[in-house]
N, C-alpha and C positions, 0 to 999 in steps of 0.2 A: 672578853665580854664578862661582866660583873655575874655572879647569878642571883638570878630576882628576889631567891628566899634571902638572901644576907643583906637585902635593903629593909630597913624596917616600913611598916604599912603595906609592904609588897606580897601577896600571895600568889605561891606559884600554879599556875592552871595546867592542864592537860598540854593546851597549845603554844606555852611556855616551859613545859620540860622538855630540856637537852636539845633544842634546834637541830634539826637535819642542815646538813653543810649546803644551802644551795644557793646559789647566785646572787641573792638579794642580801647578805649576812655580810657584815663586816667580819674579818677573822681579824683576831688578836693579832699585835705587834710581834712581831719578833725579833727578840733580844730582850735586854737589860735596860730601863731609861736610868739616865746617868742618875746618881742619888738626888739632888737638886730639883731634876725633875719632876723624881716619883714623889717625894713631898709635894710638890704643888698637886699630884693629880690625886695626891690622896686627900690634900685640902678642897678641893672643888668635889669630892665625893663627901666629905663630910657638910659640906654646903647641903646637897640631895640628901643625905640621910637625915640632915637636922630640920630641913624641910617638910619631909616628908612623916616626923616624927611630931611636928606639933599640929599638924591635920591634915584630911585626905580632901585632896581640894574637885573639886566638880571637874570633869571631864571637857574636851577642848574641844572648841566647835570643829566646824570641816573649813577649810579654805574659802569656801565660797559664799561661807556666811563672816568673811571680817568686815568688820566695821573700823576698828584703832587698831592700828599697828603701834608700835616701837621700835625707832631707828637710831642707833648710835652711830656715829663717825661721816653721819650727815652732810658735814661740810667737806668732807675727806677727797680725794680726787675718785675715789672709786663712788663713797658714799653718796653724792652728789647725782651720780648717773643711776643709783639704785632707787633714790626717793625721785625722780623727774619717771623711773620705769614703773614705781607703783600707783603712782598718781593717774599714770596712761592707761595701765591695764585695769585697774580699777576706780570707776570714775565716779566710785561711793563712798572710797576709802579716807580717812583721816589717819593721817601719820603725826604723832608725837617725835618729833627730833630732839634726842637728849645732845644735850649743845654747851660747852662754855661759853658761860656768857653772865653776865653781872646783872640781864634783867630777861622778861620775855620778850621784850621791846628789842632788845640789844642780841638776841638770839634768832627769834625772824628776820632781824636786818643782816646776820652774817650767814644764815642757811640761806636769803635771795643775795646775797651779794656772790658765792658759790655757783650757785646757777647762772646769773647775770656772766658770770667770766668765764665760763663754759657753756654759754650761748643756750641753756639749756629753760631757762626761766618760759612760765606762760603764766598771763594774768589769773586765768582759769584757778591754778595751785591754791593761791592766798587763803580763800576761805576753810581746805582744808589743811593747812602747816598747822602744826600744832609748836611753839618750842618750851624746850622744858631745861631751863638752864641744870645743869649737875655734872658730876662726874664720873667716871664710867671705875674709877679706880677706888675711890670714895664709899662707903659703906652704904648700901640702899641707895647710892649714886650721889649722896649725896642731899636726898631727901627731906628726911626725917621720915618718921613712922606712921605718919599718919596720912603725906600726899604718897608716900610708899606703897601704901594699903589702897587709897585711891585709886593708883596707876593700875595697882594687879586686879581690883574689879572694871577697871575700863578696855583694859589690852587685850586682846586676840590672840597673836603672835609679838615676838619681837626679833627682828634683824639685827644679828651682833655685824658689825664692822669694826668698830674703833678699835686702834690699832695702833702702834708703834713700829713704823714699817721702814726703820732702815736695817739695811744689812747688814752694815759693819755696826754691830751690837752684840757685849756680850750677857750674855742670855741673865743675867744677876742683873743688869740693867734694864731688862725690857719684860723681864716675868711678870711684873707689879701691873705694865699697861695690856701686856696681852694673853699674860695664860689667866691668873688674879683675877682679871678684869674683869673675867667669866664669871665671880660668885654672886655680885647682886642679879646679873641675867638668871645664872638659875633660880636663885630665890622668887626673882618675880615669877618665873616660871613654871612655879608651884606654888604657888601664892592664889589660895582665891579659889583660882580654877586654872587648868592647865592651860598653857599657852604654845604652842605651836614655837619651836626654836630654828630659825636658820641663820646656821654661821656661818662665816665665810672665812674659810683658811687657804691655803695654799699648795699651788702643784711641787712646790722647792719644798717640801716635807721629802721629798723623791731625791736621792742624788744626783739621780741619771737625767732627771730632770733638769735641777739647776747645773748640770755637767754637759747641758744640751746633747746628749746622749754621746758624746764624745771617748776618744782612745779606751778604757776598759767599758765603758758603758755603751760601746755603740751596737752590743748584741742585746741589750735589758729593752724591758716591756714595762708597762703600767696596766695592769689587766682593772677590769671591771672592779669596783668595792675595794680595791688591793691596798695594804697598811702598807706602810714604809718600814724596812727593815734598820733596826736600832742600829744593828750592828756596822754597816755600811755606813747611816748618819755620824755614827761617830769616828768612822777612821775620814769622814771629808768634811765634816762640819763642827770645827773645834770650840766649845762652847763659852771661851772665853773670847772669841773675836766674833764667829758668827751664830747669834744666840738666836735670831727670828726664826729658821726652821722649828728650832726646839718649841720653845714660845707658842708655836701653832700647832706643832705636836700635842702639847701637854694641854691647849685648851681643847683638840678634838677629842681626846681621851675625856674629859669635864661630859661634854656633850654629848659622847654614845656611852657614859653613865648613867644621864641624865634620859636616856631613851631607852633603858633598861629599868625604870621606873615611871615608864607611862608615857613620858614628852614626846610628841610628837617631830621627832626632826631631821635638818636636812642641812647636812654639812657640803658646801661651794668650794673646792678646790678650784682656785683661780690663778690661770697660766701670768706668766709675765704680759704685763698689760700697758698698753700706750696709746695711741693714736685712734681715737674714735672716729668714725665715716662723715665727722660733721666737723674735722680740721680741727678742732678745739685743740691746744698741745700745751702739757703741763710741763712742767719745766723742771721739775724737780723729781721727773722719772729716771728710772735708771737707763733705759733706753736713750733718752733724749740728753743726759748729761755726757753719754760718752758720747755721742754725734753732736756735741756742742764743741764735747772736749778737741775732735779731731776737725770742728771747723775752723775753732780758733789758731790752731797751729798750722791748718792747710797738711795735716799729715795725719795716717792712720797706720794702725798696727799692723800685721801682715792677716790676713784672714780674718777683717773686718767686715763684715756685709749689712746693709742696712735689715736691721735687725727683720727676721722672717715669721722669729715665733712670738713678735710682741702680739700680740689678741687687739683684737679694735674693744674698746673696754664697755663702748654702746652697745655694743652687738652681743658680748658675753652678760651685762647686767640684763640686758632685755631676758637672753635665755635664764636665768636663773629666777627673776620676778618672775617670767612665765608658770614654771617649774613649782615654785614656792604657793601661785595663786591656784593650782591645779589637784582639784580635790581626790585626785585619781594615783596619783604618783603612786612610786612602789620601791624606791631605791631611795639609800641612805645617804650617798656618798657620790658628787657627780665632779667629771673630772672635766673643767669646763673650756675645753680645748677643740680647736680645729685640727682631726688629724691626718687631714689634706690639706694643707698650706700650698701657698703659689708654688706653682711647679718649676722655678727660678726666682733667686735673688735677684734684687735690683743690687748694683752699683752706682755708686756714688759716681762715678767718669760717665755714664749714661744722663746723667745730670748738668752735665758742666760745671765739677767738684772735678778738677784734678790734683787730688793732694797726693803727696810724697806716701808710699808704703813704706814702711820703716819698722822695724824687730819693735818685740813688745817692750824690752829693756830701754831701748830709745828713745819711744813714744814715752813712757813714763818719765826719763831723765827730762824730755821738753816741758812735758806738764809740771813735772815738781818745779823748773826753771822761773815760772809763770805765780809759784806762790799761792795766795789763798786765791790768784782770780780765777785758776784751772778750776771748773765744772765740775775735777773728778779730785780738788782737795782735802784729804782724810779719808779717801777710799782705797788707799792702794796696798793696805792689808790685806784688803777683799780682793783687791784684782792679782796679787805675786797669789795669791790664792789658786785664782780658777781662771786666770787667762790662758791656762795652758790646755782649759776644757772652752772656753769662750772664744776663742782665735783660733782651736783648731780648724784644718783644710778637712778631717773624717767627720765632722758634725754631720748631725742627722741633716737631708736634704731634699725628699721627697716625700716623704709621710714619715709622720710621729707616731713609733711605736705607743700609742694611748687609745685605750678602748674609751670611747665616747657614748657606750651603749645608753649608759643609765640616763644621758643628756637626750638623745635621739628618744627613747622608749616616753620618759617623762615629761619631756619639753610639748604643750600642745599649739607648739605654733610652729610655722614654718621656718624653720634654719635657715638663714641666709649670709655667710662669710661676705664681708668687702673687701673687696682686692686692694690689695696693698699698694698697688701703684693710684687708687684713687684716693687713699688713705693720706700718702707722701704728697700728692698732688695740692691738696685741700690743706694740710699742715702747712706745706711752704705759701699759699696765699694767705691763710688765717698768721701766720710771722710774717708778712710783708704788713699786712693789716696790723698788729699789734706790734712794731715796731720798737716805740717808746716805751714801750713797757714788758718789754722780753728783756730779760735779763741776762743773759746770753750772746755771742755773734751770731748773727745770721749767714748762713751760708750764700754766697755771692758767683752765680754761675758765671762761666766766661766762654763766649764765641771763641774757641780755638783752632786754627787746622789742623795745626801740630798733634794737642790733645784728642781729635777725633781720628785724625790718620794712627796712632796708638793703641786707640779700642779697636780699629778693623784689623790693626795687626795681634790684639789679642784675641779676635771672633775668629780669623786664619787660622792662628796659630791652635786653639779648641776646636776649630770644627777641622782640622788637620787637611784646611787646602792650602794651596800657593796662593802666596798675597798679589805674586802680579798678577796674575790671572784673575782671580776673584776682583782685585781695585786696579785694574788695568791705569796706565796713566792720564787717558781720554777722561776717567771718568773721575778720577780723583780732582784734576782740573776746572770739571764741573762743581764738585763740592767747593772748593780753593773760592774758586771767582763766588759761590752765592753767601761763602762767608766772610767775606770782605765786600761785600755789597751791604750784605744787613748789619756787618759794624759801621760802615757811612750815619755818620750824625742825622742827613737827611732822612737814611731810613725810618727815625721814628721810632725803630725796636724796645720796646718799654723793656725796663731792668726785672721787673716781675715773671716776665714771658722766657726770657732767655732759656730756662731749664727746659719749659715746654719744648722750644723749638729744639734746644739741643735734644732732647729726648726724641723726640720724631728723626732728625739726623742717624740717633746711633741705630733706630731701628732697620732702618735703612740699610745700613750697613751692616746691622747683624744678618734681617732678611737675605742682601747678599752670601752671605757667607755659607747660609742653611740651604740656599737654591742650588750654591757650587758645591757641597756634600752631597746632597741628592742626585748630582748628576754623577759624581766623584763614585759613589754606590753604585747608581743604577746607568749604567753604562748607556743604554741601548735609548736614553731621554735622546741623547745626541741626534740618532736617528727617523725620530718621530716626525710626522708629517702634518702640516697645517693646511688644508685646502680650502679656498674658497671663502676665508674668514668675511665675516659681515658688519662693517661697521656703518653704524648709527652717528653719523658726523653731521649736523644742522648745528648751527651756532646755540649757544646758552641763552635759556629762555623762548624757547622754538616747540619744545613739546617732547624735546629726546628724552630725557628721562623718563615721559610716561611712555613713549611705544617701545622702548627700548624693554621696560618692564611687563608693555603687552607680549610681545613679540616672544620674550623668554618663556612666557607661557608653553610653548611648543616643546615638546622632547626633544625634536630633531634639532635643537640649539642646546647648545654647552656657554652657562653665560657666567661669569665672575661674579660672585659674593664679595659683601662688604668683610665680611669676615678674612676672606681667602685672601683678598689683597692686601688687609692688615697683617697678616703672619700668612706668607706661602706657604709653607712645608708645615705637612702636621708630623710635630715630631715622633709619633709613636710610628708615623708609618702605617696606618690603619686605614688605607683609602678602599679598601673592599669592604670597610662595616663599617666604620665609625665617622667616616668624612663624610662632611655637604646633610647631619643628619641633627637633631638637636641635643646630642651627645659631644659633637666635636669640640672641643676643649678652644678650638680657636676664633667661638663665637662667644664664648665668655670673655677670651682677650679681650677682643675688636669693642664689645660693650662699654667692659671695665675701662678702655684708652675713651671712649668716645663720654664715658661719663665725669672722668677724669677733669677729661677739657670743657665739658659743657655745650658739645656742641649740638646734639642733638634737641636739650631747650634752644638755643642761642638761633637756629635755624630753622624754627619751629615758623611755617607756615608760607617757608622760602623754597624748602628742598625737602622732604622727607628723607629720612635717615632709617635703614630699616636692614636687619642683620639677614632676612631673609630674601631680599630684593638682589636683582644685577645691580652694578655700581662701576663710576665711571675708570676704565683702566688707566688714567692721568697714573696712576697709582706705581706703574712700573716705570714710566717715566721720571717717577720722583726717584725709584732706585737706580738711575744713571745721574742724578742730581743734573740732568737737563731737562727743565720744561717748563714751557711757558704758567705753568700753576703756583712756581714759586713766583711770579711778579703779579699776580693777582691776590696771592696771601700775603705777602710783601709788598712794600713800596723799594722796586732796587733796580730802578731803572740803568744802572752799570751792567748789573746782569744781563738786561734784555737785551741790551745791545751787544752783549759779548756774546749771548745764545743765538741773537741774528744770525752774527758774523760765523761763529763756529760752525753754523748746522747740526743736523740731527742723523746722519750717516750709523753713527756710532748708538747713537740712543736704539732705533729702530730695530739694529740689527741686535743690540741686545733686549728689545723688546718682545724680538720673536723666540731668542733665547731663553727666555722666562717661561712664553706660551708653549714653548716645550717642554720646561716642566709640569705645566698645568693640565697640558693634553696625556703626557704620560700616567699624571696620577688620574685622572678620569677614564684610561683604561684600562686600573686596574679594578673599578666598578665591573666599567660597560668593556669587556674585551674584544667584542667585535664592532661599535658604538660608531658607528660613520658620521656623527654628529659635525655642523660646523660649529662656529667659532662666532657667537653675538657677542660686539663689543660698542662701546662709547664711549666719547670723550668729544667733545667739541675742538678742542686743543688739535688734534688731527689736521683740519681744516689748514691752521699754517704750516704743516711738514708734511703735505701730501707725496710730495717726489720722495723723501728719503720713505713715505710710509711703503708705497708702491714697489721701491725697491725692496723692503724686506718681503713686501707681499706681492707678488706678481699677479696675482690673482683673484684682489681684494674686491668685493661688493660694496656699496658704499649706498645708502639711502640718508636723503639732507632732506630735512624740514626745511620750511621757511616763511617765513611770518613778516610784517611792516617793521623797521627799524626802529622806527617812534614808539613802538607798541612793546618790543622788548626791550630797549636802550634803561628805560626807568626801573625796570622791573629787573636788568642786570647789575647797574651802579647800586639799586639797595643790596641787594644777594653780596656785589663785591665790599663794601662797605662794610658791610656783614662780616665778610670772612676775616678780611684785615683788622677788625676790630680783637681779634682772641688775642693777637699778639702785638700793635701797632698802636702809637698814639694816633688819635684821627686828625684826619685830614681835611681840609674848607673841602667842601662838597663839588663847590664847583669845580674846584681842581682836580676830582676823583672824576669827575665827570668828564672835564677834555681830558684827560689822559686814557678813560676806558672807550671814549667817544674815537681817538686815535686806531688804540690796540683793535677794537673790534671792528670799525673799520675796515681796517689795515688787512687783518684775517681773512675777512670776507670777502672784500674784492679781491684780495689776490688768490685763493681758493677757487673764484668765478673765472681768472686770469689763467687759474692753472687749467680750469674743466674746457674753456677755449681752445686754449693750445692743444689739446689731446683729445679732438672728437673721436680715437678710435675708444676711449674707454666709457663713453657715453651710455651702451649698451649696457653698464653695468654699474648704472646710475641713476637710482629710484627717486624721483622728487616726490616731496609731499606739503600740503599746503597745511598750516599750523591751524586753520579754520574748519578744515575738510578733518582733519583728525580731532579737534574736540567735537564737532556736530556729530561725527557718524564713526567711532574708531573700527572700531570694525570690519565696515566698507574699507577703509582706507589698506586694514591689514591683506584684506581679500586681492586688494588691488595690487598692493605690494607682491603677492604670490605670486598673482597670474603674472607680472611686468616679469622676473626673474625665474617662471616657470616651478616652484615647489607644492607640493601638494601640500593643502592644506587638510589634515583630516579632522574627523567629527570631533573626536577626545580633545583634541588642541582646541580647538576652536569652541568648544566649550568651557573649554579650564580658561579662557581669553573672558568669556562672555563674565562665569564666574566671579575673575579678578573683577572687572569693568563693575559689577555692581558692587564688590567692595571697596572701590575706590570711592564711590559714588557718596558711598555711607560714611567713610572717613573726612571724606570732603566739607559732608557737612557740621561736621566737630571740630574742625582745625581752623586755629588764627589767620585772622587775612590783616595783610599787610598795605596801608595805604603809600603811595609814590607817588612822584610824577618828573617829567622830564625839568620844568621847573626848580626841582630840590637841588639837583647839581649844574645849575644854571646852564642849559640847552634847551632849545626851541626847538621844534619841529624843523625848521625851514633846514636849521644847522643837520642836523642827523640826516633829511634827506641826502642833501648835497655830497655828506660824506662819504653816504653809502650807495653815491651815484650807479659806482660802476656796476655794484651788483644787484639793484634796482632795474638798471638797463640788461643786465642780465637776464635776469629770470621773466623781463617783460619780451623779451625776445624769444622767449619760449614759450610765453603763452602762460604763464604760471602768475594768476592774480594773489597780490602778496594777502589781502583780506579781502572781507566778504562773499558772499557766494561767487561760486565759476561760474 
């Protein structure tokens, strides 16, 4: 740091001699900047001393009184996301965009044409864009002297970005746009009256950084305010090939000169940056050109992972505008990084990307093969570089040694990271979407079995169980038959959807794999006992969902999370603290999947979706890839029939397998916990024998309602579902086909409760009428039928929910239907649903109206 008496104009005060070293203080570089360098940083200090010697300009307001800013690199892929975050947070502000551009006309139409392709544009902006054609390299930008002088009594602050931001640059070609660049910013910035400076440089100043903390760098840290050591940048970043770190070096050095003479400022080290939470995908990132690189060959290097530490670039401009508008800050230097990233890489085979891994030497020999049209051509200076820190297996992979204080302490809004899987999700529709105009291949998933039976042998082969045993052949079989069902043409399976669906497959199968380590551990899950389990089995549209959600109210039930079904096994193993609580990491998953997919709007007014709610266990059924839920998310009617025929022997019994891991981790809470077991799924209803067999001892309570009355209100729900992945269907033919299936379920369920009056006893009916007039009564009734006590605390926490439903009810979408839409009459539905009609009228059980 410069000292304030050898700036001229600068007197030094009390509270400006010799700074005590403490946390808030940039410390000096350490090393030598190469000669080259130090010239430019002694030029951008003689910018500040020559400023500051032909007058002492007015002092700089607070943050909270700007009025005009100044933005350069406006149209830039970062700068674009910075001016759409200053506009947001301050909705007083006018922003000057310095812009090339031949008029002001011709400069407002390419800062909205920026926004417009990054989906970022609001009518709202216009009135306050300001553009100011110039240049940022140009003297006074370009000016002249006198709209120069203008600007420095208009501005508040100005945001440096513009930039020259390729990599493979050596530093003599890029000094001019990006260290230079910095002298008419300071001049303005003491011009007048002091202006408020935030720049934005980079975390790749760091080696260990851009070495992704890899072989010698996997012990290094980035502490709080910490300078990049010279001596390090210069034995890995040779300043004839890769000049940009320097470039950013020598213009932070401009800057905390520049604040050692009054300026107030605030220098942005920004991680590697790509994918914003709103899919927008620029094409010319360095993330995205090597995942273009290895779509086009169908081949990736070894130690490839879709990139973990790209930053969503919204989410980091948000926090830095925050930071910037916040008249309170206290720190110089913010290292604008997550350093909690996903606690797992996605792969690309999780996708339905099965490309060739192949040595980094190889993958290059394909690319160079490929000529100017490889993605990654005239980068491969840069890559025989640092692939051997970029492709390492020892890369950082759970948290980034990087203190984030100064972002956490300064930032006055709420931090919120988007997971990465909604990030990747949202980018492959926004490239299905922008098709014609991506310059690039797009990646093309593929229904494989082969390909998925390879990922479960590499989930085996890491979570170090045996593959038969975890993908037994029964079960593999199952997967076999529903991926040759949804390749069928008839299926309908839209080319956009594939990855989703493959994605939900591998989880499946990784789930598998986590369940059979957990037991592979913990020995004694084998053991554990299921008694008396309780399911909630009335047909879809019957009312199971809400009592099912009443009923869990009770301590004396153990009932399945949305969450838990989504990811069984919490992997830390923390079921005595951190499980089932709003800490468990595997209610951020289940969020993050279900946002991904959109199903919680998409479902909005049909099903409530809620991470703290029971949910239906279909869920472990999908991890035997037997159940009737794939032919309701699907059109695959081969499947159903082959699931007929096969049975459910094998599902069940691995379905109780599972519930002993669930029972196990839930005593290690409640150790003594005699809780049963509330479950649902309507689905039940057609595998009662194989259900019975896994449970000898099952409770069973079935709603039941008029067929006409849920029939309409199940074809929109299913219509619904198949619509995430499925081209749609004539409606009428959604309708006899579900008019069939459900049906088909019900009377033979009524067929099975026939044949077996001894299990009657343990068979609660409840009328879908009686439970919305009076739930309560109905729950009271359910107790005394089955003998459980109901006590006062339950039955409070019942009442409790009941009025929050009540209140929810009346904010949420209602859906209009009717049996009509998928052409059925009433008269049809009865007739189908004769038998079980005549059923419950044989018991005395009016399907509506009062008893």
């Amino acid at each position: 740091m410069t000292d304030p008496a050898a700036v001229p104009g600068m007197a030094r005060s009390d509270s400006m001699a010799e700074p005590r070293a403490t946390d808030l203080e940039v410390p000096p570089l350490i090393g030598r900047l190469p000669p080259q360098c130090q010239r430019d940083v002694d030029a951008l200090r003689r910018v500040v001393r020559a400023a500051l010697a032909r007058e002492t300009p007015a002092e700089a307001v607070p943050p909270n009184e700007f009025r005009e800013v100044l933005l350069t690199g406006a149209t830039g892929f970062v700068g674009r996301f910075f001016l759409r975050a200053l506009l947001q947070q301050n909705e007083r502000l006018i922003v000057h965009c310095l812009v090339r551009a031949e008029s002001v006309a011709h400069g407002l139409e390419r800062i909205r044409e920026g926004l417009e392709e990054a989906e970022l544009w609001e009518d709202d902006f216009a009135p306050r864009l300001r553009a100011l054609p110039g240049d940022v390299c140009a003297e006074q930008f370009g000016l002249g002297d006198a709209a120069f002088a203008d600007l420095s009594r208009w501005i508040d602050a100005v945001y440096h970005l513009a930039a020259n931001v390729g990599l493979v640059v050596p530093y003599d070609d890029i000094r001019e746009a990006n260290a230079l660049g910095m002298r008419p910013v300071l001049e303005l910035c003491l011009r007048t009256r002091i202006k408020h400076l935030f720049h934005v440089s980079s975390m790749g100043v760091f080696p260990a950084y851009f070495c992704n903390f890899a072989r010698e760098y996997s012990q290094s840290r980035i502490d709080d305010q910490m300078s990049p050591d010279v001596t390090e940048m210069k034995n890995i970043f040779p300043l004839g090939v890769v000049g940009y770190p320097w470039s950013k070096l020598v213009a932070e050095q401009g800057v905390l000169f520049a604040k050692s003479a009054g300026v107030p400022i605030a220098i942005f080290r920004l991680p590697l940056m790509g994918l914003p939470s709103t899919g927008y995908t620029h094409a010319n990132d360095f993330p995205t050109r090597l995942f273009a690189a290895a779509t086009q060959l169908e081949k990736a290097p070894q130690g490839f992972t879709i990139q973990r530490q790209s930053e969503p670039v919204d989410t980091v401009i948000e926090i830095c505008a925050a930071i910037s508008l916040n008249p309170d800050r206290r720190f110089t230097v913010y290292h604008c990084c997550d350093p909690e990233p996903p606690h797992e890489d996605l792969e690309v085979a999780e996708f339905g990307f099965y490309w060739q891994e192949v040595s980094y030497l190889s993958f290059r020999r394909s690319c160079q093969a490929v000529g100017e049209e490889s993605p990654l051509h005239g980068q491969w200076s840069l890559f025989d570089q640092f692939a051997p820190y970029w492709f390492s297996e020892d890369k950082i992979r759970h948290t980034l040694p990087i203190s984030d204080r100064a972002v956490r302490e300064d930032c006055p809004r709420p931090i919120k990271w988007p997971a990465l899987l909604i990030r990747h999700a949202r980018s492959y529709d926004w490239l299905r979407r922008n098709e014609e105009k991506w310059p690039h291949a797009i990646p093309q998933a593929r229904l494989d079995f082969e390909g998925l039976a390879a990922q479960a042998e590499t989930y085996a082969r890491r979570m170090g169980v045996p593959f038969e045993e975890t993908y037994p052949a029964w079960k593999l079989e199952g997967l076999k038959q529903l991926i040759e069902a949804l390749k069928s043409p008839d299926a309908g399976l839209r080319g956009t959807a594939i990855s989703h669906v493959v994605y939900g497959l591998t989880r499946a199968l990784r789930n598998n794999a986590t369940l059979a380590r957990e037991r592979q551990q913990h020995p004694e899950i084998e053991r554990e006992e299921i008694e008396r389990p309780v399911f909630v089995a009335g047909i879809n549209r019957t009312g199971t969902t809400f009592l099912h959600r009443l009923l869990s109210r009770d301590p004396q039930f153990w009932a399945l999370r949305r969450y838990e079904l989504t990811e069984p096994v919490l992997s830390t193993g923390e079921y005595g603290t951190v499980a089932w609580t709003a800490e468990d990491p595997r209610r951020v998953y289940a969020e993050e999947l279900l946002s991904a997919t959109g199903a919680i709007d998409a479902l909005a007014g049909l099903h409530r979706v809620d991470m703290s709610e029971p949910e239906e266990d279909f869920m472990l059924l999908w991890l035997a890839f037997r159940t009737w839920a794939f032919t309701i998310a699907h059109y695959v009617p081969e499947y159903g029939r082959w699931l007929a025929a096969a049975g459910s022997r094998e599902v069940y019994a691995h379905h109780r397998y599972v519930m002993q891991n669930f029972t196990w981790q839930r005593r290690q809470r409640e150790p003594e916990g005699q809780q049963h077991w509330l479950l649902k799924a309507p689905f039940h209803l057609r595998e009662l024998e194989a259900l019975l067999e896994a449970y000898p001892d099952a409770v069973f309570i079935q709603t039941h309602r008029e067929p006409v009355e849920f029939m309409a209100s199940w074809n929109s729900l299913a219509e619904r579902l198949r619509g995430f992945a499925t081209e749609p269907r004539p409606p009428h033919e959604t309708g006899a086909e579900q008019l069939a299936f459900m049906s088909g379920m019900l009377n033979g369920a009524m067929r099975f409760r026939a044949a077996n009056p001894a299990l009657e006893e343990r068979w609660v009916d409840v009328r879908y009428a009686d439970l919305v007039a009076d739930p309560m009564a109905v729950a009271r009734d359910i107790y005394a039928r089955l003998g459980w006590p109901l006590e006062k605390a339950a039955a409070g926490a019942m009442e409790d929910w009941l009025d929050l439903q009540a209140e929810q009810r009346r904010h949420e979408p209602r859906h209009e239907y009717s049996l009509e839409d998928y052409g059925l009459t009433p008269a049809a539905v009865d007739a189908a649903f004769a038998p079980y009609r005549d059923f419950v009228a044989a018991r005395g059980i009016a399907l509506s109206g009062s008893t």
